[in-house]
C-alpha positions as CSV (number, residue, x, y, z in Angstrom):
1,X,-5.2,17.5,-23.0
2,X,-3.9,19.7,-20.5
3,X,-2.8,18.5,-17.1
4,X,-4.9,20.2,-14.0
5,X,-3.4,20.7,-10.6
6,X,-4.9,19.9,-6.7
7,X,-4.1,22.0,-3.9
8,X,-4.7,20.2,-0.7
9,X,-4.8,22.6,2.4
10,X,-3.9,21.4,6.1
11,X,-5.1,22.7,9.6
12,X,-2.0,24.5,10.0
13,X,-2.6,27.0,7.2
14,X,0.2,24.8,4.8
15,X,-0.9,23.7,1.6
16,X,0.4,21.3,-1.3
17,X,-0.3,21.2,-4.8
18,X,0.1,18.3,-6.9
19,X,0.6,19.1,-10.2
20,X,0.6,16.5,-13.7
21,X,-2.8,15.3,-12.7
22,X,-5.2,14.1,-15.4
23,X,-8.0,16.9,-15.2
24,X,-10.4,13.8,-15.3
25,X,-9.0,12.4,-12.5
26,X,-8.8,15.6,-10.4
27,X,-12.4,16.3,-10.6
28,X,-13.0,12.1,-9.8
29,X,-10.5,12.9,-6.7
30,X,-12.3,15.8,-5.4
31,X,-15.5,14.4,-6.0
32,X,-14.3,11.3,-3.9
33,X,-13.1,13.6,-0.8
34,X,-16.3,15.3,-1.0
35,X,-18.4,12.1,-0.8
36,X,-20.2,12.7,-4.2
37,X,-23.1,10.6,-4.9
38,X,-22.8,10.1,-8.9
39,X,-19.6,9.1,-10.6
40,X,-19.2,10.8,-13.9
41,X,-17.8,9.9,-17.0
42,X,-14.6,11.6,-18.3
43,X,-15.3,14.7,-19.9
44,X,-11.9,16.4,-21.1
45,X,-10.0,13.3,-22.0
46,X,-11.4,12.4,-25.8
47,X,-8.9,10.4,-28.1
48,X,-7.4,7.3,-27.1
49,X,-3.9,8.2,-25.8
50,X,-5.3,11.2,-23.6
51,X,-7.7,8.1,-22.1
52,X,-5.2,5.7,-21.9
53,X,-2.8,8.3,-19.9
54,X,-6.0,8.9,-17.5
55,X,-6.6,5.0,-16.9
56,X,-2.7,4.7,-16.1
57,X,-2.7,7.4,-14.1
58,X,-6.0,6.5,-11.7
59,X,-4.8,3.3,-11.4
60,X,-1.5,4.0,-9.7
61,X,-3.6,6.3,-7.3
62,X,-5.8,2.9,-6.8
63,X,-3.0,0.7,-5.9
64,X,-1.1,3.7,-3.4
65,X,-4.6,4.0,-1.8
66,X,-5.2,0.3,-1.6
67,X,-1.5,-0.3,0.4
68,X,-2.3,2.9,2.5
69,X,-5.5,1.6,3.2
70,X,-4.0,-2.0,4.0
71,X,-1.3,-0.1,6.2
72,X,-4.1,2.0,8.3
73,X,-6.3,-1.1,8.6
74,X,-3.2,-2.6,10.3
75,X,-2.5,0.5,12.9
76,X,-6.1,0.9,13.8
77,X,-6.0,-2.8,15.0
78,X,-3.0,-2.2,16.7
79,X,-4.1,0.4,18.5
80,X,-4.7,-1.9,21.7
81,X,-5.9,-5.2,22.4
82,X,-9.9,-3.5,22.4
83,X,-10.0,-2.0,19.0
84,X,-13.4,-2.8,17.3
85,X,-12.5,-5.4,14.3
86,X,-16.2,-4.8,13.2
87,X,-16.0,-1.3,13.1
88,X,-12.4,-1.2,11.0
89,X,-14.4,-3.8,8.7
90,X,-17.1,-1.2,8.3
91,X,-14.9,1.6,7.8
92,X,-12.9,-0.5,5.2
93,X,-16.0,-1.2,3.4
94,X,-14.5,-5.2,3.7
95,X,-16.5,-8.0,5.2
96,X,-14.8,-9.7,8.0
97,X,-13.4,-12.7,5.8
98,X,-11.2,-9.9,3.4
99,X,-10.7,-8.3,7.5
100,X,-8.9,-11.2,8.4
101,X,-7.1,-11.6,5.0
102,X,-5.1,-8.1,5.0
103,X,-4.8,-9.2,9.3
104,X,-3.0,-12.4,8.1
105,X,-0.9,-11.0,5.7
106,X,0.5,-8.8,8.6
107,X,0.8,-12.0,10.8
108,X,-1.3,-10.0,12.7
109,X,-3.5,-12.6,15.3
110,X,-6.8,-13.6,14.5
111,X,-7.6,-14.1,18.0
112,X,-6.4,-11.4,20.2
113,X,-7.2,-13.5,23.3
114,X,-4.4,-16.3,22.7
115,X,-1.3,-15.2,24.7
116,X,1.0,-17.3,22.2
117,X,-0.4,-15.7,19.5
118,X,-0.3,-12.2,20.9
119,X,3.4,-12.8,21.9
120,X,4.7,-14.2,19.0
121,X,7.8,-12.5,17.5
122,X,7.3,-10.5,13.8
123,X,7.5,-13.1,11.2
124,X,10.0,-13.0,8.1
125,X,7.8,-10.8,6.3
126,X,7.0,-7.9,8.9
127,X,10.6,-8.2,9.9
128,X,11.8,-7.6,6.1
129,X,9.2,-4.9,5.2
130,X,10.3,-2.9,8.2
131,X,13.8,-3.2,6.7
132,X,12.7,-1.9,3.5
133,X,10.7,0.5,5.3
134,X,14.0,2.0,7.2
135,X,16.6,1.2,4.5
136,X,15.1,1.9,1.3
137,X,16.7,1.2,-2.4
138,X,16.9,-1.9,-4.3
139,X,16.0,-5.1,-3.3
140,X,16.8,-8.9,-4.3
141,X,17.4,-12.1,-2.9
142,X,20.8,-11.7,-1.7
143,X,20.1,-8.3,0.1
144,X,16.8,-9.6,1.6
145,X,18.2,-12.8,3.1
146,X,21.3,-11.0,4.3
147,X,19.1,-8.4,6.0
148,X,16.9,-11.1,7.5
149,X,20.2,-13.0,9.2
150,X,21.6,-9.6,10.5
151,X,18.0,-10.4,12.7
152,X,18.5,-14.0,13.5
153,X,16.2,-15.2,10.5
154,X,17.8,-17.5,8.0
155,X,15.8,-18.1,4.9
156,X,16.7,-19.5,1.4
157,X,17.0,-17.8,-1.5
158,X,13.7,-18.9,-2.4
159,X,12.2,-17.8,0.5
160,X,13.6,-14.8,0.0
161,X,12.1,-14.3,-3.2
162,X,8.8,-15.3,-2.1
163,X,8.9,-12.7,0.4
164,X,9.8,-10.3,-1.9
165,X,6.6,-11.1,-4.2
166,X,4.6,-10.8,-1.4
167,X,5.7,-7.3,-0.1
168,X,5.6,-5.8,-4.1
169,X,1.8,-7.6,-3.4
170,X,1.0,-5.3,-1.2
171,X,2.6,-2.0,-3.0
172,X,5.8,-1.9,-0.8
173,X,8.0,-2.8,-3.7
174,X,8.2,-2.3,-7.5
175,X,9.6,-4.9,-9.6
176,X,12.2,-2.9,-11.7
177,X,13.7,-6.1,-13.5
178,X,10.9,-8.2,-15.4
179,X,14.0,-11.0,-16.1
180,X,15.1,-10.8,-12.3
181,X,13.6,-10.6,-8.6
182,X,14.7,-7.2,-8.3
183,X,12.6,-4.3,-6.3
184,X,12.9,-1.2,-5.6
185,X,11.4,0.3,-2.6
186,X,7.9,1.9,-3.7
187,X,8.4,5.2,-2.2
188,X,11.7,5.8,-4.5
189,X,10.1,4.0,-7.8
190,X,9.8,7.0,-9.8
């Protein structure tokens, strides 16, 4: 099977191509941006490995678009202290309860009208993934809980760990050791 390539185009006349895409998976893509109607089967991809490669290869774009989705969901809502919950919900395609999940895992306030809540200080996690965000590379326990004290935030190794569990969760790390807790910062996995 041979790879097809996309050629995205921007206001300002610039375009990109991505290249190494599964033609399968180009036509699902553009169908997607165009709002299709009908989702259709592959058609190109025909033995088992060239079907396998496609699978793979959609479900990478999945999880990206899930954690950009996650991470838009969370500047829409904090745009200001008026911006419609119901309306991201809608545009999410989420009902309020899965809302309030990705809200949570932000340590973003459920209630926007509780000044403690509203003025609470970014917790371990938001502190940690902003680190990762900034610094980039590899990640264990060591770095994470050294990073988190350079802030005022002492945590445990185990803590540590668990906060580095939850951030490959959501797609901002990639477990590059299956025998260790060690990440690597998504955006430099490949």
């Amino acid at each position: 099977m041979k790879n097809s390539s996309v050629e995205f185009g921007a206001p300002d006349g610039s375009t990109e191509t991505v290249t190494g895409i599964a033609p399968d998976l180009a036509r699902a893509l553009v169908d997607a941006l165009h709002a299709a109607q009908t989702v259709e089967p592959p058609a190109q991809a025909q033995n088992f490995d060239d079907l396998t490669a496609t699978i793979a290869q959609t479900s990478r774009l999945i999880q990206h678009l899930e954690a950009f989705r996650e991470l838009t969901i969370v500047a829409a809502d904090q745009t200001g202290p008026h911006a419609d919950r119901k309306a991201i919900a809608i545009a999410a395609g989420f009902p309020p309860s899965r809302l309030y999940r990705v809200l949570d895992a932000f340590s973003l306030p459920r209630d926007r009208k509780d000044p403690e809540a509203v003025a609470r200080p970014a917790n371990q996690r938001q502190e940690l993934a902003s680190r990762i965000r900034a610094l980039g590379g590899t990640w264990d326990a060591k770095r994470a809980a050294g990073e988190l004290a350079k802030v005022g935030q002492v945590v445990t190794d185990k803590r540590a760990r668990q906060l580095l569990r939850d951030l490959a969760s959501i797609h901002l790390l990639v477990k590059i050791d299956p025998a260790s807790a060690t990440y690597r910062a998504a955006d430099q996995a490949d």
